[in-house]
PALUM-248346 format. One line per 8 residues: number of its first residue (from 1); for each residue x, y, z of N, C-alpha, C, O, CB. Coordinates in steps of 0.001 Angstrom, whole numbers, padded with zeros to 6 digits. Glycine has a CB too. Layout:
<gugus>
NUM = X:Y:Z:X:Y:Z:X:Y:Z:X:Y:Z:X:Y:Z  ...
</gugus>
This chain:
<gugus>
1 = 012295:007512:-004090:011562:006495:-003361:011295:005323:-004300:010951:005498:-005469:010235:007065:-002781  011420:004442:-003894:011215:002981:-004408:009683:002678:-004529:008839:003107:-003742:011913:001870:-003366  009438:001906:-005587:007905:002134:-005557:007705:000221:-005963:008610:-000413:-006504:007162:003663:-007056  006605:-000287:-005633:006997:-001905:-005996:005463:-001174:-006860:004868:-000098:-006810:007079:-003740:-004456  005274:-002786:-007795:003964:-002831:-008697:003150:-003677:-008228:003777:-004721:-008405:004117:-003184:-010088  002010:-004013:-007663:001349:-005006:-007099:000483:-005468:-008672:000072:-004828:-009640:000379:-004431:-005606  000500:-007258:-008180:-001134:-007191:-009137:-001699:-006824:-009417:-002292:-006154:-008571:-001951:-007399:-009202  -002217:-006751:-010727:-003550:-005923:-011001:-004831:-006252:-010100:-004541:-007341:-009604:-003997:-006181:-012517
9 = -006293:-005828:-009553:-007220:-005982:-009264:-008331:-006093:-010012:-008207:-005650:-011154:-007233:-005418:-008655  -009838:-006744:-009604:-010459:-006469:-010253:-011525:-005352:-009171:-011468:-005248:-007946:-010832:-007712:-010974  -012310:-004736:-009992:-013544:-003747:-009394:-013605:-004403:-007987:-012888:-005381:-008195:-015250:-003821:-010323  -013813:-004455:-007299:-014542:-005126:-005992:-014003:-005682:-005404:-014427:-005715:-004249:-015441:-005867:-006014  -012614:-006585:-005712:-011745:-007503:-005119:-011053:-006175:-004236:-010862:-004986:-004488:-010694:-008535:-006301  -010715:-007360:-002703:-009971:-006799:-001960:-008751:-007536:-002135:-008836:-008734:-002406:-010469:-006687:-000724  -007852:-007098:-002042:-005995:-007571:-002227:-005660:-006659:-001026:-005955:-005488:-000789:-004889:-006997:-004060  -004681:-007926:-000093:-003606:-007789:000939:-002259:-007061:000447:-001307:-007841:000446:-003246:-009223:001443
17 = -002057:-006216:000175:-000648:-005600:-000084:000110:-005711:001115:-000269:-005623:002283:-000672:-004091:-000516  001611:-005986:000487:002187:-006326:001644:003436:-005204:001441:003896:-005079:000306:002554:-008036:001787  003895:-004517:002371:005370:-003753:001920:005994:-003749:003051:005460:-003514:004135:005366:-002185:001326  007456:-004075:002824:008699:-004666:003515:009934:-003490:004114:010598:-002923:003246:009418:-005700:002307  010072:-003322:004849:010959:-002343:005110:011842:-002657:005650:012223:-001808:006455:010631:-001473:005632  012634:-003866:005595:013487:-004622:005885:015208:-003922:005912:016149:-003994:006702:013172:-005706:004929  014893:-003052:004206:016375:-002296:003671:016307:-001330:004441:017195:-000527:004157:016611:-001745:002087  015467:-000883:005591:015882:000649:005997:015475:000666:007442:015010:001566:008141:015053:001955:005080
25 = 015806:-000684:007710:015983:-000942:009564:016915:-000863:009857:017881:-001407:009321:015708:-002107:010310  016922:-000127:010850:018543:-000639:011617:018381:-002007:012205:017339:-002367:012754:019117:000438:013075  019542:-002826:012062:019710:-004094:013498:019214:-003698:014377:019445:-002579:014835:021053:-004527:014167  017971:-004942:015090:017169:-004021:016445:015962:-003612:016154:014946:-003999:016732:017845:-002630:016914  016028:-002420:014804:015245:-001662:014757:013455:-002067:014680:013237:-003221:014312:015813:-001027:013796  012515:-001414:014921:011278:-002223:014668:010127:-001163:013860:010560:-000068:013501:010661:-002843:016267  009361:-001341:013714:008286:-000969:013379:007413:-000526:014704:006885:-001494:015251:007775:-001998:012561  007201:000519:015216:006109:001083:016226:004512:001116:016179:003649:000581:016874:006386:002355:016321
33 = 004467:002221:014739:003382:002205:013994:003374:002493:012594:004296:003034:011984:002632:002922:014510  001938:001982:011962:001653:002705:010713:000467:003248:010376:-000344:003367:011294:001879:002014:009776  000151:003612:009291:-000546:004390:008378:-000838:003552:007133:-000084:002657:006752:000226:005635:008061  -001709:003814:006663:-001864:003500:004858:-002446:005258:004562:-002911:006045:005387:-003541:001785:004258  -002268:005398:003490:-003111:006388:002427:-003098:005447:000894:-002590:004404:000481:-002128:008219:002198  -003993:006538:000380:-003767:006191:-001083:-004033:007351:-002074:-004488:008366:-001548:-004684:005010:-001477  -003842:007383:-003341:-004197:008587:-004139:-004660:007754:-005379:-004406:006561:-005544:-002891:009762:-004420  -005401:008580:-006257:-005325:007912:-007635:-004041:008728:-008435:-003844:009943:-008434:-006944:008087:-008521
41 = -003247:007683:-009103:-002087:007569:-009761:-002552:007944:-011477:-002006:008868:-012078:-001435:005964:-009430  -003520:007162:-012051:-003629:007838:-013325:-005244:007454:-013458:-005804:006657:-012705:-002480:007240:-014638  -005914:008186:-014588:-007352:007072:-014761:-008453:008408:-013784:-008242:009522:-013304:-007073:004787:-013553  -009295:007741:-013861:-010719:009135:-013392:-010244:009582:-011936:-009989:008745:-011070:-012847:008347:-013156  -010141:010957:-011723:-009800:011508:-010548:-010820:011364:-009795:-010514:011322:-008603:-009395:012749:-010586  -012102:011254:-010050:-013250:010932:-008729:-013253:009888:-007629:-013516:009917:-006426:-014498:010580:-009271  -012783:008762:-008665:-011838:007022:-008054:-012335:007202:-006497:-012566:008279:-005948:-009390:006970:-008143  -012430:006065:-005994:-012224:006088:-004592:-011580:004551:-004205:-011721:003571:-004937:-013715:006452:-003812
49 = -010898:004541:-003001:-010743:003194:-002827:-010784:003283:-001301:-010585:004284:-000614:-009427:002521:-003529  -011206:001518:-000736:-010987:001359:000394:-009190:000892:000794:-008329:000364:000090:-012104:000390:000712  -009169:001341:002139:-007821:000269:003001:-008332:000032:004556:-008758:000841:005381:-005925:001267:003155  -008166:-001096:004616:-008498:-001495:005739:-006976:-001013:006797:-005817:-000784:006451:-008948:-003183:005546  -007543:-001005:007966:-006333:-001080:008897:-005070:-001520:008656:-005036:-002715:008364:-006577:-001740:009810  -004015:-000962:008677:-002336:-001650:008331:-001893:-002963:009532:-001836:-002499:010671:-000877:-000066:008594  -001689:-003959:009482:-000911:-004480:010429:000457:-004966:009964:000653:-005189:008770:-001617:-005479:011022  001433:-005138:010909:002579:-005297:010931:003205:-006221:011943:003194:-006234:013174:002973:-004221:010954
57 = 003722:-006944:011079:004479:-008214:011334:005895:-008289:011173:006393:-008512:010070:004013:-009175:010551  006854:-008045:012627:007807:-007758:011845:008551:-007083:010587:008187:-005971:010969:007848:-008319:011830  009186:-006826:009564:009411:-005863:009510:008568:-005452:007896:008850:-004480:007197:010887:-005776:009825  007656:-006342:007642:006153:-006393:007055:004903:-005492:007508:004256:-005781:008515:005679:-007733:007303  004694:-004714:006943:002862:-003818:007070:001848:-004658:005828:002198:-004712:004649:002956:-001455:006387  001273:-004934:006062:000043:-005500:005366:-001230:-004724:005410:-001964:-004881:006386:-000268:-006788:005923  -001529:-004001:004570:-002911:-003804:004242:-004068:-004131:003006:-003843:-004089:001797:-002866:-002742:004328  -005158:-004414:003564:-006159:-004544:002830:-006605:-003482:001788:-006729:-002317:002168:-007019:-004776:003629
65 = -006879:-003851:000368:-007182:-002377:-000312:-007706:-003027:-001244:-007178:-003996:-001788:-006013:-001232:-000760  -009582:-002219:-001716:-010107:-002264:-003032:-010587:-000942:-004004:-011255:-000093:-003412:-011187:-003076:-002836  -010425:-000807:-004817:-010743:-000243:-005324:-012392:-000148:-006133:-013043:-001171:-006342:-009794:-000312:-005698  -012914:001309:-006538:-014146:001152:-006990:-014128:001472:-008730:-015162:001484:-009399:-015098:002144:-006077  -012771:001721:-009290:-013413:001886:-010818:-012341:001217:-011865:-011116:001323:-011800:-013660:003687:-011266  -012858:000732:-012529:-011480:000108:-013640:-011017:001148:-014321:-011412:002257:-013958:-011868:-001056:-014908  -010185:001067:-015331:-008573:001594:-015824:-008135:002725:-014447:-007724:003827:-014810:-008641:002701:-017776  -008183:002577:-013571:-007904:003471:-012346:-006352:002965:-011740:-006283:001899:-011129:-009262:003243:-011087
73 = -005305:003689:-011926:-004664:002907:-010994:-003908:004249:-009867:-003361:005328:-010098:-003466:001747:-011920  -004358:003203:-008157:-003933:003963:-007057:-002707:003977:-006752:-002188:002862:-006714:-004479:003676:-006058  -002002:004916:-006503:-000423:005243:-005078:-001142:004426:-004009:-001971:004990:-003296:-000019:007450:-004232  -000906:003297:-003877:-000887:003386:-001914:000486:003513:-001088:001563:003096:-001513:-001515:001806:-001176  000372:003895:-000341:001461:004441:000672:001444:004078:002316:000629:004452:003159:001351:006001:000584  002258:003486:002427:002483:003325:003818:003571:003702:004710:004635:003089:004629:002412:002265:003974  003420:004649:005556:004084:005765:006730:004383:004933:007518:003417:004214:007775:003218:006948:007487  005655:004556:008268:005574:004047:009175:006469:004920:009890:007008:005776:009188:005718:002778:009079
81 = 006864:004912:011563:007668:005448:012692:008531:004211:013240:008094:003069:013101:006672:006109:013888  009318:004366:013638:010648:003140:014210:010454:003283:015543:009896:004218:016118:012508:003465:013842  011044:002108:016100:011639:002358:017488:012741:003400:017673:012943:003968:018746:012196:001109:017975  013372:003593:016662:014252:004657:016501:014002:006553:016334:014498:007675:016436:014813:004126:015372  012824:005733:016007:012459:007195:015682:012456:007819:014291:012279:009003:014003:013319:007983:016382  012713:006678:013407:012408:007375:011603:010973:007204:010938:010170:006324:011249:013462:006473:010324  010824:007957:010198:009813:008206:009946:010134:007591:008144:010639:008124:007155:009416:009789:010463  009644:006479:008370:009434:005816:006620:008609:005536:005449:007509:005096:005783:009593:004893:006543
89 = 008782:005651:004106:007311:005483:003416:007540:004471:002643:008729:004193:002483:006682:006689:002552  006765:003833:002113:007239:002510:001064:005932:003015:000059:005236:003856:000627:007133:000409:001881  005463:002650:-001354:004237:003259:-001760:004604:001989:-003127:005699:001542:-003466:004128:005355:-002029  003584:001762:-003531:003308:000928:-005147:001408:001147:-005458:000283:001525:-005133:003821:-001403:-004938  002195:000629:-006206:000905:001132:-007819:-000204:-000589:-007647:000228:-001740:-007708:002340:001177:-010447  -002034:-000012:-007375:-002371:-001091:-007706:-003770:-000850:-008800:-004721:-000099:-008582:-002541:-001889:-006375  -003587:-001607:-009844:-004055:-001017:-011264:-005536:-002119:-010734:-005646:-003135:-010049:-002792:-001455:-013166  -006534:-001177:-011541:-007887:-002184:-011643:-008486:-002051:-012496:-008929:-001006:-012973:-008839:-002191:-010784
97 = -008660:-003662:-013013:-008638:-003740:-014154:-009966:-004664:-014034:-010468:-005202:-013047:-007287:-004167:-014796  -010427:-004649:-015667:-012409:-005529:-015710:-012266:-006736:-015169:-011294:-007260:-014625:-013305:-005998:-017495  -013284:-007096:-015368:-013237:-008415:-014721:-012777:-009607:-016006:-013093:-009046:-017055:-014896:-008729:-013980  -012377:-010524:-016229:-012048:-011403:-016651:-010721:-011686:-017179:-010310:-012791:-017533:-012780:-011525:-017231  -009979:-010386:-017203:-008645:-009836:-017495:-007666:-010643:-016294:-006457:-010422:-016234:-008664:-007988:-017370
</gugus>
């Protein structure tokens, strides 16, 4: 699985992640629905982060996501289903980092 790297964050900032599934449409094909999750990737396992609702724009999912602790960095992941009927994930890394960095 392909994984992109988003910007770093800071503590509290919310960042729009955007992930593209453009390479694994068919012609036609669309986006039905999605999902976000997230995990912590490395850094204190207690971590928590928010994601707001996924929307999707064409063959774009956008979600909202902050995190609550620095050197933390999350997996977010986004599931999506086709008009076709596939079931897809796209996922990247978003690191949070102090403030002035």
């Amino acid at each position: 699985m392909n994984r992109i790297t988003f910007r770093s964050a800071h503590v509290g900032e919310t960042r729009k992640l955007a992930f593209d599934f453009i390479s694994d449409l068919a012609i036609g094909e669309t986006i039905s629905s999605a999902v976000a999750s997230y995990a912590v990737y490395s850094g204190a396992t207690a971590a928590t982060a928010s994601l707001g609702s996924p929307s999707t724009s064409g063959t774009i999912v956008t979600v909202a996501a902050a995190g609550n602790t620095e050197g933390v960095t999350y997996l977010v992941t986004v599931e999506v289903i086709t008009s076709l009927g596939q079931t897809l994930q796209l996922s990247g890394f978003l690191a949070m980092t102090p403030e002035g960095m």
